[in-house]
Structure formats: C-alpha cells, structure tokens
KEDO-297321 format. One line per 5 residues: number of its first residue (from 1); their letters; for each residue x, y, z of N, C-alpha, C. Coordinates in Angstrom, 1 decimal. Atoms other than C-alpha are relative to their C-alpha. Example, Ala and Ser with C-alpha at 12.3 -4.5 7.8 and 13.67 -1.06 7.14 Angstrom:
BEGIN
1	AS	0.9/-1.2/0.0/12.3/-4.5/7.8/0.9/1.2/0.0 | -0.9/-1.1/0.0/13.7/-1.1/7.1/-0.8/1.1/0.8
END
This chain:
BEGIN
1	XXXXX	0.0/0.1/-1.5/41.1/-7.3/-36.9/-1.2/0.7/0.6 | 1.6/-0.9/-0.3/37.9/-4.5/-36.5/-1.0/-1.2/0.1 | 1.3/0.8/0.3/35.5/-7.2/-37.6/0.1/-1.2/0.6 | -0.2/1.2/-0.2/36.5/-10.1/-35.6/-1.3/0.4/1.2 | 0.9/-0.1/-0.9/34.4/-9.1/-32.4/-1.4/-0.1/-0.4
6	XXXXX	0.8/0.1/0.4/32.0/-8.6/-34.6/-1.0/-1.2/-0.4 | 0.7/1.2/0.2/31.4/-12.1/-35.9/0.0/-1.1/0.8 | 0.1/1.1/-1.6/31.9/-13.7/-32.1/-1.0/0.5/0.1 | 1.2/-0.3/-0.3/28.9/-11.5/-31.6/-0.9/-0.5/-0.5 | 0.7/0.7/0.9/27.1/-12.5/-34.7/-0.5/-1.8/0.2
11	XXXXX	0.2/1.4/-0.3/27.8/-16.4/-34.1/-0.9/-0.3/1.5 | 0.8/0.2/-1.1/27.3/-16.2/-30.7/-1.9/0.1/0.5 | 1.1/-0.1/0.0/23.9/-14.6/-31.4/-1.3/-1.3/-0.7 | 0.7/0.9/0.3/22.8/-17.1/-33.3/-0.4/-1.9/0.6 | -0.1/1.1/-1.2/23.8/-20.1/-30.8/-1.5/0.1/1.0
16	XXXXX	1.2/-0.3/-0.9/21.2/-18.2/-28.5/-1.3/-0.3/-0.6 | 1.5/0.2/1.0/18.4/-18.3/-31.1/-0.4/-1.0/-0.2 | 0.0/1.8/0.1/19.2/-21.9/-31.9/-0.6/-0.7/1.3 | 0.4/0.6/-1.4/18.4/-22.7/-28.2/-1.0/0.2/-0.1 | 1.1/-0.5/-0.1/15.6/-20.5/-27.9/-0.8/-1.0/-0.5
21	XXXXX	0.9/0.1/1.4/13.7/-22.4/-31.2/0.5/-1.2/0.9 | 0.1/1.3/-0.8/15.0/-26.0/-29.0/-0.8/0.1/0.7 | 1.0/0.0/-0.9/13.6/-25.0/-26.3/-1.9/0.0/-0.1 | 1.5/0.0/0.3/10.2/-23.7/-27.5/-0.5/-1.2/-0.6 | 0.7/1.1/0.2/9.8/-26.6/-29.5/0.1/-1.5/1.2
26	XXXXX	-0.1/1.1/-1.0/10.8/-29.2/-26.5/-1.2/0.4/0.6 | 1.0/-0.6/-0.7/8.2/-27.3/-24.5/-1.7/-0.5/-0.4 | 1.4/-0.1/0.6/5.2/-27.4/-27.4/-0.3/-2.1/-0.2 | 0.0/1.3/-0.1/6.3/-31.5/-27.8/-0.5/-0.3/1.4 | 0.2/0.7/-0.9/6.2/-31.9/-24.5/-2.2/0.0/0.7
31	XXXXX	1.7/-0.5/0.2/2.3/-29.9/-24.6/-0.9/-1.2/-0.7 | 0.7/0.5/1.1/1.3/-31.8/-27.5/0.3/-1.6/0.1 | -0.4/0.9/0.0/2.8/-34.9/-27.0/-1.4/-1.6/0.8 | 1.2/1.1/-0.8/-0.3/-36.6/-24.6/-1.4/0.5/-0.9 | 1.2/0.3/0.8/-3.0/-35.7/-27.2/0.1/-0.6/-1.1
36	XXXXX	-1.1/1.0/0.9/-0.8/-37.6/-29.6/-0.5/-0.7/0.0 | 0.0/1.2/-0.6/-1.0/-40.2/-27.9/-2.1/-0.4/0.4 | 1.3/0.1/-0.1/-4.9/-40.0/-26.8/-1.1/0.3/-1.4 | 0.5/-0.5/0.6/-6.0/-38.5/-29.6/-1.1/1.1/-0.4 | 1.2/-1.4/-0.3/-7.9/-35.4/-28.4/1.1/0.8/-0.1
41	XXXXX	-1.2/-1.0/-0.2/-6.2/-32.4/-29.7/-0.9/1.2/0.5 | 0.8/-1.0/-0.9/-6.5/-29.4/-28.0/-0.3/0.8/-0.5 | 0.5/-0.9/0.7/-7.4/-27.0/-30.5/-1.5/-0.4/-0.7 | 1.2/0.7/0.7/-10.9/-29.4/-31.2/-0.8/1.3/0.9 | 0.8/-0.5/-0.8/-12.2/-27.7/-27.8/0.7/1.2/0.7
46	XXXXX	-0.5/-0.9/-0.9/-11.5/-24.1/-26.5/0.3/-0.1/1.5 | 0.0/0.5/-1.6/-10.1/-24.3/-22.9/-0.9/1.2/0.6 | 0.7/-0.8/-0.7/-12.1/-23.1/-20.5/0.7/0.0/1.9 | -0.1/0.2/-1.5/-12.1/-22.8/-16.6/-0.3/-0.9/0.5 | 0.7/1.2/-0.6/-12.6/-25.7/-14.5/-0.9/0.8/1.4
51	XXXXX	0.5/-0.6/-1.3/-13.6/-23.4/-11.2/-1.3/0.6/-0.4 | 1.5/-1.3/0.3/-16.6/-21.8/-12.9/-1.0/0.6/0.9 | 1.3/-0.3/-1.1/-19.2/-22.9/-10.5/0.5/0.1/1.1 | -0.9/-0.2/-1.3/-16.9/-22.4/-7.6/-0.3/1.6/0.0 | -0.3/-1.5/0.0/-16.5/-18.5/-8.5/-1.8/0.5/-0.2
56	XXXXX	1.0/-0.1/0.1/-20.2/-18.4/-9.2/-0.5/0.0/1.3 | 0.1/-0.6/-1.8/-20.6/-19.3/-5.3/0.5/0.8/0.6 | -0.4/-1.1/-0.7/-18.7/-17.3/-4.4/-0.2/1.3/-0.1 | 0.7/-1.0/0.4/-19.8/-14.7/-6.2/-1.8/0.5/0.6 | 1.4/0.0/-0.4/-23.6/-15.2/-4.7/0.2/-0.2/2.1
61	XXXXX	0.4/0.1/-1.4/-22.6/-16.5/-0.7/1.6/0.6/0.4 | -1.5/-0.4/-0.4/-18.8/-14.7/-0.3/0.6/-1.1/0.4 | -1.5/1.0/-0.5/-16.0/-16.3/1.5/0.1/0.2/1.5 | -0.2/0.6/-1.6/-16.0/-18.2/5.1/1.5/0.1/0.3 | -0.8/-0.3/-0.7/-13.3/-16.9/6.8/0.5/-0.6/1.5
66	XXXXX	-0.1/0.0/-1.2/-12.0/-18.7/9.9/0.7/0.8/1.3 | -0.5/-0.9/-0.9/-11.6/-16.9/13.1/-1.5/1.4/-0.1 | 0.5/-1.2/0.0/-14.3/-14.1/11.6/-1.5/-0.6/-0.4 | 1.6/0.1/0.0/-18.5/-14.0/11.5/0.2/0.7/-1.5 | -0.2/-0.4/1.1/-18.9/-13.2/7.7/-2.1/0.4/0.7
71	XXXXX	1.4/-0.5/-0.5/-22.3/-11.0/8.7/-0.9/0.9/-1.3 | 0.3/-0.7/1.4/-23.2/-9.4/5.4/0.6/-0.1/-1.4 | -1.0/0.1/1.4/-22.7/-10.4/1.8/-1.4/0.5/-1.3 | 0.5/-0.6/1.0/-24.2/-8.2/-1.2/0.7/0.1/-1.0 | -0.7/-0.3/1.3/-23.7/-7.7/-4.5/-0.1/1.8/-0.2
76	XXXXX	0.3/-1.6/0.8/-23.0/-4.0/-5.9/0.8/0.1/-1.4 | -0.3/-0.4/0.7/-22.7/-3.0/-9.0/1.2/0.7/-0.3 | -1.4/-1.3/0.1/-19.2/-1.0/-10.0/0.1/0.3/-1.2 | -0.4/-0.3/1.9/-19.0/0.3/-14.0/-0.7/-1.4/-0.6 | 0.5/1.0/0.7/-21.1/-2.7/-15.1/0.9/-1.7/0.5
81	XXXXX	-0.4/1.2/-0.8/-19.3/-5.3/-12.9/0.0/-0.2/1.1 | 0.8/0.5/-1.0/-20.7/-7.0/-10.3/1.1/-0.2/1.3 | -0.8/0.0/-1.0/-18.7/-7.2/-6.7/-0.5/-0.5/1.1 | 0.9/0.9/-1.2/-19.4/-9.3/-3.9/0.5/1.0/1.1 | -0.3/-0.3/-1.4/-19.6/-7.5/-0.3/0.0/-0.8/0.8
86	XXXXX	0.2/0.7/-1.6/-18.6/-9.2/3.0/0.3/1.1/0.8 | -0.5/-0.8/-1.4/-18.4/-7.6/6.2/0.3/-1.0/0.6 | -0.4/1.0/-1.0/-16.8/-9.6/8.9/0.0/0.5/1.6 | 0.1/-0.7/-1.1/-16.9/-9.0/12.5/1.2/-1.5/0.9 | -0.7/1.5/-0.5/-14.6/-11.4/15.0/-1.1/-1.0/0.5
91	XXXXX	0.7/1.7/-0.6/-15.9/-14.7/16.1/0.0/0.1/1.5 | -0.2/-0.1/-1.4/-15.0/-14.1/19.8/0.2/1.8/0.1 | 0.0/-1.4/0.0/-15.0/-10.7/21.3/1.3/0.8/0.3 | -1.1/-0.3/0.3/-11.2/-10.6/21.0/0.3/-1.0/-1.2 | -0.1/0.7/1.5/-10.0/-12.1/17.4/1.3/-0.5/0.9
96	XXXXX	-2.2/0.2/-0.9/-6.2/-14.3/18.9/0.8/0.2/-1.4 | -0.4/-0.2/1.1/-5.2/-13.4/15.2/0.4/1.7/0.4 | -0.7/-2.2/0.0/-5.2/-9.2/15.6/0.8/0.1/1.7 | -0.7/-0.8/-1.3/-4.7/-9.3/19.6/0.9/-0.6/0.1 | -1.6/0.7/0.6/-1.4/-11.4/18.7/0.5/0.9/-0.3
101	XXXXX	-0.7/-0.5/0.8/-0.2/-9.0/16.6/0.4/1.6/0.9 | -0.9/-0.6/-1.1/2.3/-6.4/18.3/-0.9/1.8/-0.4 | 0.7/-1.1/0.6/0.2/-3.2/16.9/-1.2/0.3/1.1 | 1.5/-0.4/-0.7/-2.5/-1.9/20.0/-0.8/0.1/-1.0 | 1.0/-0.4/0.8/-4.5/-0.4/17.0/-0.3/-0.9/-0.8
106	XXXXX	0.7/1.2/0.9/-4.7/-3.4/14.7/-0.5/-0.9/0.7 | 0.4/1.1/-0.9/-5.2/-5.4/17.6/-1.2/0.4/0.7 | 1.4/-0.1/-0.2/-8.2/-3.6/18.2/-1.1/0.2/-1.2 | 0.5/0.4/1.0/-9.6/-4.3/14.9/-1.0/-0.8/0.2 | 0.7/1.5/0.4/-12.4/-6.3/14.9/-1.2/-0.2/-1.0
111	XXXXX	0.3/0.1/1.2/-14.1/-5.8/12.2/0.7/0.3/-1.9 | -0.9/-0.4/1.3/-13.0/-5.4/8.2/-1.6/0.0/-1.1 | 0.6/0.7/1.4/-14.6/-5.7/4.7/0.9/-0.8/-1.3 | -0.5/0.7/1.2/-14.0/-7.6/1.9/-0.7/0.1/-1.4 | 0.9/0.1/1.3/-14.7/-7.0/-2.0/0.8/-0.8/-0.8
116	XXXXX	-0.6/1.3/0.9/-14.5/-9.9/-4.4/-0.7/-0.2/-1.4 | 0.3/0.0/1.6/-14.5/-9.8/-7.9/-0.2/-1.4/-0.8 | 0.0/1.3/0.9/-14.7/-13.4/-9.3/0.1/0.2/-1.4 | 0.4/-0.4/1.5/-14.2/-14.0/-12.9/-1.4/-0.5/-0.3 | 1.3/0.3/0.3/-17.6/-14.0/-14.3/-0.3/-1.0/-0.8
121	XXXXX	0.2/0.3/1.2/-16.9/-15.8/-17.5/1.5/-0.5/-0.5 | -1.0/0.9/-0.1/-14.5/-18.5/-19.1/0.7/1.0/-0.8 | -0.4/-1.1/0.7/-13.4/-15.4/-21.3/0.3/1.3/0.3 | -0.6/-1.3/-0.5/-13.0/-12.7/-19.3/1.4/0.3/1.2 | -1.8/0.5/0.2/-9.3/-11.9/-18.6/-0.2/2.1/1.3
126	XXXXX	-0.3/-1.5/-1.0/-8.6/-9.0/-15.4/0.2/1.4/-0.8 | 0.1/-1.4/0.8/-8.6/-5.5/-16.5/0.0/1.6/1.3 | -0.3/-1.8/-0.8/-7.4/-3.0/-13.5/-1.0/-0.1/0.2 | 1.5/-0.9/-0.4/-10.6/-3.1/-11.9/-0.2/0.9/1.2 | -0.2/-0.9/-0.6/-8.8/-1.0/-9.2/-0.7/1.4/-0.3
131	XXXXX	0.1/-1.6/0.8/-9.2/2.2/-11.4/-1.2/-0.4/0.5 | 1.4/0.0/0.2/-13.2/1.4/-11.4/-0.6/-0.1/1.7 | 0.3/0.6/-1.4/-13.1/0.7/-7.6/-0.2/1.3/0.5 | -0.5/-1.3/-0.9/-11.5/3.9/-6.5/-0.6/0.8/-0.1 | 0.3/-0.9/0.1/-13.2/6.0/-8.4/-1.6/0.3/0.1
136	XXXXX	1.3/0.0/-0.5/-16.7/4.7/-7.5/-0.2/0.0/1.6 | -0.1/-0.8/-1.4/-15.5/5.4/-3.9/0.0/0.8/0.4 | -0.4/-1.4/-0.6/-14.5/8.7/-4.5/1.6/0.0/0.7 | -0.7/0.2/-0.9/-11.2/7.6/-2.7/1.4/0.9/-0.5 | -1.4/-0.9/0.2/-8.3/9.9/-1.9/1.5/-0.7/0.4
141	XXXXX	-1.3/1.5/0.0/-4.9/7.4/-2.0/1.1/0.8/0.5 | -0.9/-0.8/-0.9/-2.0/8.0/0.0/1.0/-1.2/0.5 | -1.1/1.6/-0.5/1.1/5.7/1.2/-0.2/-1.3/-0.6 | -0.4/1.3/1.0/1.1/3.5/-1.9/1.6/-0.8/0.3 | -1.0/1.5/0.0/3.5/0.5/-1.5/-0.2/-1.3/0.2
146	XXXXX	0.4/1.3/0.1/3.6/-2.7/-1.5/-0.1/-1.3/1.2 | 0.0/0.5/-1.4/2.8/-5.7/1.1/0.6/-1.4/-0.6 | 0.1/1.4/0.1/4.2/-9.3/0.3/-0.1/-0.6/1.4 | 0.2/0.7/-1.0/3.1/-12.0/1.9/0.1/-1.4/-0.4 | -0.2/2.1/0.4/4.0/-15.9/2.0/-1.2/-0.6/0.7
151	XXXXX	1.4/0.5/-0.1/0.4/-17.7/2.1/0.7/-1.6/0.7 | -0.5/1.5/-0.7/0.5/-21.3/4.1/-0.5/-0.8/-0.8 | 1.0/1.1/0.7/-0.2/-24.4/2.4/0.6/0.4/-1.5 | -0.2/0.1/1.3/0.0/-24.7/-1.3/-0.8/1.8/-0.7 | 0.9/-1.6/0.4/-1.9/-20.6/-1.7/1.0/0.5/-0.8
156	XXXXX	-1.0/-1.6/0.1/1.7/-18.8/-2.4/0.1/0.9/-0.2 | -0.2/-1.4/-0.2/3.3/-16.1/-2.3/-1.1/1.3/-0.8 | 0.6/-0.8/0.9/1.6/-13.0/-2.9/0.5/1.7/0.2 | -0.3/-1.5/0.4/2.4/-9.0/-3.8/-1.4/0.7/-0.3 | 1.2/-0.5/-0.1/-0.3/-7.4/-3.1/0.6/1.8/-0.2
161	XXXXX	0.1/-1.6/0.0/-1.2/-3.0/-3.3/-0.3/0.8/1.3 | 0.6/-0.2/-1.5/-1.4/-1.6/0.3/0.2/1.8/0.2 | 0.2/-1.0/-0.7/-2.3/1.9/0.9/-1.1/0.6/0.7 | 0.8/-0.9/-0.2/-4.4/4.3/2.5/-1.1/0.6/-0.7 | 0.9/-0.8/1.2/-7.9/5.4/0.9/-0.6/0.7/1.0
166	XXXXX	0.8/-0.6/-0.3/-10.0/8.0/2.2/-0.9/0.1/-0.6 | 1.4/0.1/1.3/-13.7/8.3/1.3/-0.6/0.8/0.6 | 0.5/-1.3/-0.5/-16.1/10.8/2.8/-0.4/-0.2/1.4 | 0.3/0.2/-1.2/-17.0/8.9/5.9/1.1/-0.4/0.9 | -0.8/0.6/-0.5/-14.2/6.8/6.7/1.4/-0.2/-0.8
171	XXXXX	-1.6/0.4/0.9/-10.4/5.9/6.1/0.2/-1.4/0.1 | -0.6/0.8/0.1/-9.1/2.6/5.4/1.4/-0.4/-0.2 | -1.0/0.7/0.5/-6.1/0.3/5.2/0.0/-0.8/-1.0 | 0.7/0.8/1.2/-6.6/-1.3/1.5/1.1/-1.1/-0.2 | -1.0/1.3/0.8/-4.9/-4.6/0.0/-0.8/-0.3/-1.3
176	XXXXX	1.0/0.3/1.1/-5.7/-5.3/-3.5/1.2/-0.6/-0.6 | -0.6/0.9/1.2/-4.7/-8.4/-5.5/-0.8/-0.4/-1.0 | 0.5/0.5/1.1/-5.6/-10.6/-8.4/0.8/-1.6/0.7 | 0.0/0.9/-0.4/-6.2/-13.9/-6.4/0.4/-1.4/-1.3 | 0.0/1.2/1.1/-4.8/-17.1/-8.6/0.3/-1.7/0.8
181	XXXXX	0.0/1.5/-0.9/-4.4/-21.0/-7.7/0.6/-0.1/0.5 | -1.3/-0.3/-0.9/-0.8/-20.5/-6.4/0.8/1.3/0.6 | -0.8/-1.2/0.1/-0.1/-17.1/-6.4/-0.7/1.0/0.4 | 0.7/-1.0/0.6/-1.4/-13.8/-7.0/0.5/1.6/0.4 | -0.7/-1.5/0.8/-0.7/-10.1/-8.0/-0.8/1.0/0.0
186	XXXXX	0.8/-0.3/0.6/-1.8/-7.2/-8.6/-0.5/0.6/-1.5 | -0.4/-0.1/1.2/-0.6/-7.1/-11.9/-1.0/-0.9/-1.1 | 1.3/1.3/1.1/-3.1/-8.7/-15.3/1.3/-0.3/-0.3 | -1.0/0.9/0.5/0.3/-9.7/-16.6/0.4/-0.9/0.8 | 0.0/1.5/-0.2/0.8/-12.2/-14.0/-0.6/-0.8/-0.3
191	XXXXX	0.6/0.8/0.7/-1.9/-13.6/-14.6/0.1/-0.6/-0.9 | -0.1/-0.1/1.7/-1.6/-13.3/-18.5/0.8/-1.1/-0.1 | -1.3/0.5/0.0/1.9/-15.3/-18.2/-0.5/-1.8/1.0 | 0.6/1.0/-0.4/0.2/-17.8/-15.7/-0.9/-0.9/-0.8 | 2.2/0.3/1.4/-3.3/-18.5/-18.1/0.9/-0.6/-1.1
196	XXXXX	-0.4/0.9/1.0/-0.5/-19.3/-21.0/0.5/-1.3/0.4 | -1.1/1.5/-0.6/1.8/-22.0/-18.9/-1.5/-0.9/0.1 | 1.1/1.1/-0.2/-2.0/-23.4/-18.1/-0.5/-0.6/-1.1 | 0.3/0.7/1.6/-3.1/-23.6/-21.6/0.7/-1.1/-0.5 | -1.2/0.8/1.2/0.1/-24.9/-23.0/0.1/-1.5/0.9
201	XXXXX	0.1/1.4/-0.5/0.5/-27.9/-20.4/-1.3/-0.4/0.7 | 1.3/1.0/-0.4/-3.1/-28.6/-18.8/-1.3/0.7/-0.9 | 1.1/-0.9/0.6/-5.4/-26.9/-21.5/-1.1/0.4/0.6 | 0.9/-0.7/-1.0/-7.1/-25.1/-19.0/0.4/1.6/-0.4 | -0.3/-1.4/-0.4/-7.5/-21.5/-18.4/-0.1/0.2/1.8
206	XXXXX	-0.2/0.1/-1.4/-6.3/-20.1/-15.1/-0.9/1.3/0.4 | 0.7/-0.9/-0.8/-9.0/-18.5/-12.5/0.3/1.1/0.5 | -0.3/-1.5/-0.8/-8.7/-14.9/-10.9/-1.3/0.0/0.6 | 1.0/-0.9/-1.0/-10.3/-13.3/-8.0/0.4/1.4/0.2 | -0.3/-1.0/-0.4/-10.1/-9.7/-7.6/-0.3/0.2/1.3
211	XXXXX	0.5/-0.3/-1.2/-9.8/-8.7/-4.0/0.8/1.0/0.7 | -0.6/-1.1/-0.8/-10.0/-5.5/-2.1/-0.3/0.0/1.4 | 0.6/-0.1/-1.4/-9.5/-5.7/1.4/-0.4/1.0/1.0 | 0.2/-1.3/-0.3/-10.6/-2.5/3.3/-0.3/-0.7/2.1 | -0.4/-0.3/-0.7/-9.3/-2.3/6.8/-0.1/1.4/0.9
216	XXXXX	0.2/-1.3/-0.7/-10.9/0.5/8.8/1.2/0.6/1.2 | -0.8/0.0/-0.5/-8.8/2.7/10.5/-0.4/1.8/0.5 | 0.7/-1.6/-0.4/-8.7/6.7/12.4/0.8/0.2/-1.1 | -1.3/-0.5/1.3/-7.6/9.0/9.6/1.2/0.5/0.3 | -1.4/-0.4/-0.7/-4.5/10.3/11.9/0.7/-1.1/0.2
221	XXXXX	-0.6/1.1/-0.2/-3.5/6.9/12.3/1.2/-0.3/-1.1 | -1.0/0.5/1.0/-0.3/5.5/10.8/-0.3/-1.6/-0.6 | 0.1/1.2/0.9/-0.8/2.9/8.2/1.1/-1.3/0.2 | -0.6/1.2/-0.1/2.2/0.8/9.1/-0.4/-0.8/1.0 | 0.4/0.7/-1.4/0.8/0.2/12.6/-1.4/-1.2/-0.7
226	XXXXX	0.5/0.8/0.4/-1.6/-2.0/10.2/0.1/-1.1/-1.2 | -0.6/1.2/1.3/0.6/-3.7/7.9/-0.2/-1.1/0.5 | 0.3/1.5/0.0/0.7/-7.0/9.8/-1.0/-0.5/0.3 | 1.3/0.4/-0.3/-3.1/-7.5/10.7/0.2/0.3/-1.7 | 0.4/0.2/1.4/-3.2/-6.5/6.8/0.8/-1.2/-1.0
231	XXXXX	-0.3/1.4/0.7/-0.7/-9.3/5.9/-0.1/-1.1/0.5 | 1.1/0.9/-0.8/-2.6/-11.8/8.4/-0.8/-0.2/-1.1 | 1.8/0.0/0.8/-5.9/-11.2/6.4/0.4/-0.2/-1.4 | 0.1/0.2/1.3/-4.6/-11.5/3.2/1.0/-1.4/-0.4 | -0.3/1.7/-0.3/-2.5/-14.8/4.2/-1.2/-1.0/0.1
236	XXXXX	1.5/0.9/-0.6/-6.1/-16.1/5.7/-0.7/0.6/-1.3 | 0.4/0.7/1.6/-7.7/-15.2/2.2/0.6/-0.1/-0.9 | -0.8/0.4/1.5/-5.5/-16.0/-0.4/0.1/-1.4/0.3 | 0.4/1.9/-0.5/-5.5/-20.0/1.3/-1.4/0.1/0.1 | 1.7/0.4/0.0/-9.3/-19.9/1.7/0.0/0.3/-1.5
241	XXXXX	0.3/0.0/0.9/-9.5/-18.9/-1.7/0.7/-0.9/-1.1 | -0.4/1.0/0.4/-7.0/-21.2/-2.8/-0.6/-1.4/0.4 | 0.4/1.4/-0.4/-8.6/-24.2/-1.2/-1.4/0.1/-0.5 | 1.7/0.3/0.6/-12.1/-23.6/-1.8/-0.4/0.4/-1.2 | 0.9/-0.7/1.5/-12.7/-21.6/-5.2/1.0/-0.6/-1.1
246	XX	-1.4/0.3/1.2/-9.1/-22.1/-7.1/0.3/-1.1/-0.3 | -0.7/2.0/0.3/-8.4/-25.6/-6.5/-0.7/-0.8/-1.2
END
C-alpha cells in the first residue's frame, strides 16, 4: 500500500517526458520540415542578422525621433565598445508630448539624451553593458525599479531599468533596455530565449539595441514625478527602433 503513490508518481512522470520528447520533436519537424522540402538545410549556412546595415546606421547617424531635434550624435568609446550619443532638444518650444503629461517638472523637460549600443557583429550576443556604462560615469544609483511600458504598433511590450544616477555634474532619470524586434528587456536572457525561437523557425539571428535613456533632472527632485515622460520616451523609441532598425 506504501509504494502505490509511488508508481502514480513514477508513471505519471514519465507521461510528462513522453510529451515533452513529442513536443520538441513536433517543433524541430515543423523547423526542418521547409528545407526538406527546398533543399537548403540550415546548418549548410550559419544564420546571421538580416538588420546589419540598419544597426550600422544607426550606429554612425543615431535615431530620428518625432516630436524632438536630434542636435548631436557622437560616438564614445566605453570598455572597448562603441556607443552612439544623441542629444535631443524639442521641436517646438513646448514638446505636446511632456506639456501633456500631468508632472509640471517633466513637462518642463525639453531636452534628454540618448545612448545606443547596436549590435556590432552577427556574433555578438548582449553582455550587461549596464555595469560598463555606470561605471564609466562614475554614477551613484538610487530608486532602482522597474518601468513597463506597452509600445504602439507591432514594437511591444517592454520592461525596462528606471532609476536615478548621479554623476558629478548632473542627476538623471535613466531607462535602460535591450531593444528587440517585438519586445525588449533588460535582461540577455530574453534575448537569448528570443535568438533561439528565431533560429529554430526563420534561421535568422535576432537583433538588439542597447539603450540608455538619460533624463535630466534637479538632484532634490522626486523621480516618480518623471516616470511617465520616461515611459513616453521609451514608447517613442522602442517603435522607432522597431520600424526602422529591427524590422
């Protein structure tokens, strides 16, 4: 009577396994199934990126922003990886994007920056380039949490990093993700998890942008009063970068 639970456990465990080994193989058929048929298998040609020369622009002329004057775009170095600088200033001498928003202080926002990491190379795979960011700032972090935000259009959703950095001149409001064609994170395992589903059904590898958005602000100031101008701006690039670099 002891050992009976035991081998409903047992069976049952193996029911699950049985699935599992269905499933993956329905999955790898359904992968493999159209080079079958054409006769190009996908292990002849490593996948690569299709956006290459997209992220290569953008990497050299930044990202057009509507609503904002993109007025300066540089490259700087960070630990041996290259970073695009934008500055932005408003387009009009009130933005209807911040003075909308119910916040006096973000609504007198009108300028920001933007740093944007592109992937450089069909082989290079995100790597926390936070850590390398911060600490070539010098930046002192503070009211870590998180911002989601639902992107318009086919961008989606995204989970971005939203706190406070201090640096020796100025404070900021930060956002930092890992831009992808529908999504993005600031996690490399989304990615990671995304880049396989791409492999396995369109033998592609999937693009990333790293992007930190920096949000000037007084250092007494309270950071929530610029949560929604910081989930604005990261709705308005996470669709620009989905339409023009990712797609």
């Amino acid at each position: 009577m002891t050992t009976q639970p035991s081998v409903l456990s047992s069976s049952l465990s193996r029911w699950i396994n049985l699935a599992l080994v269905i499933a993956l193989a329905a999955l790898a058929a359904i992968a493999i199934l159209p080079a079958y048929l054409s006769g190009q298998w996908p292990w002849v040609n490593a996948p690569q990126v299709a956006q290459i020369d997209q992220l290569r622009t953008l990497q050299n002329e930044g990202l057009a922003l509507p609503g904002w004057q993109l007025t300066t775009v540089e490259p700087i170095l960070i630990n041996q990886q290259t970073w695009t600088l934008g500055e932005y200033r408003a387009a009009a001498p009130e933005n209807p994007s911040a003075s909308a928003l119910a916040s006096p202080a973000a609504a007198a926002v009108q300028q920001f920056a933007l740093l944007l990491h592109p992937q450089p190379w069909h082989s290079n795979q995100p790597q926390l380039e936070w850590i390398d960011l911060a600490g070539a700032q010098s930046w002192r972090i503070e009211s870590r949490q998180g911002l989601k935000v639902n992107s318009p259009d086919s961008a989606g959703p995204v989970n971005a990093r939203f706190f406070r950095a201090w640096g020796d001149r100025q404070s900021f409001a930060v956002v930092q993700w890992y831009a992808l064609p529908s999504s993005g994170s600031p996690s490399p395992g989304h990615w990671f998890w995304a880049d396989q589903w791409s492999q396995l059904t369109q033998h592609t590898l999937t693009p990333w942008v790293a992007v930190s958005l920096l949000i000037p602000m007084p250092p007494l100031a309270a950071i929530g009063d610029y949560q929604p101008l910081a989930a604005e701006l990261t709705g308005l690039i996470q669709q620009q970068l989905a339409q023009t670099v990712l797609n």
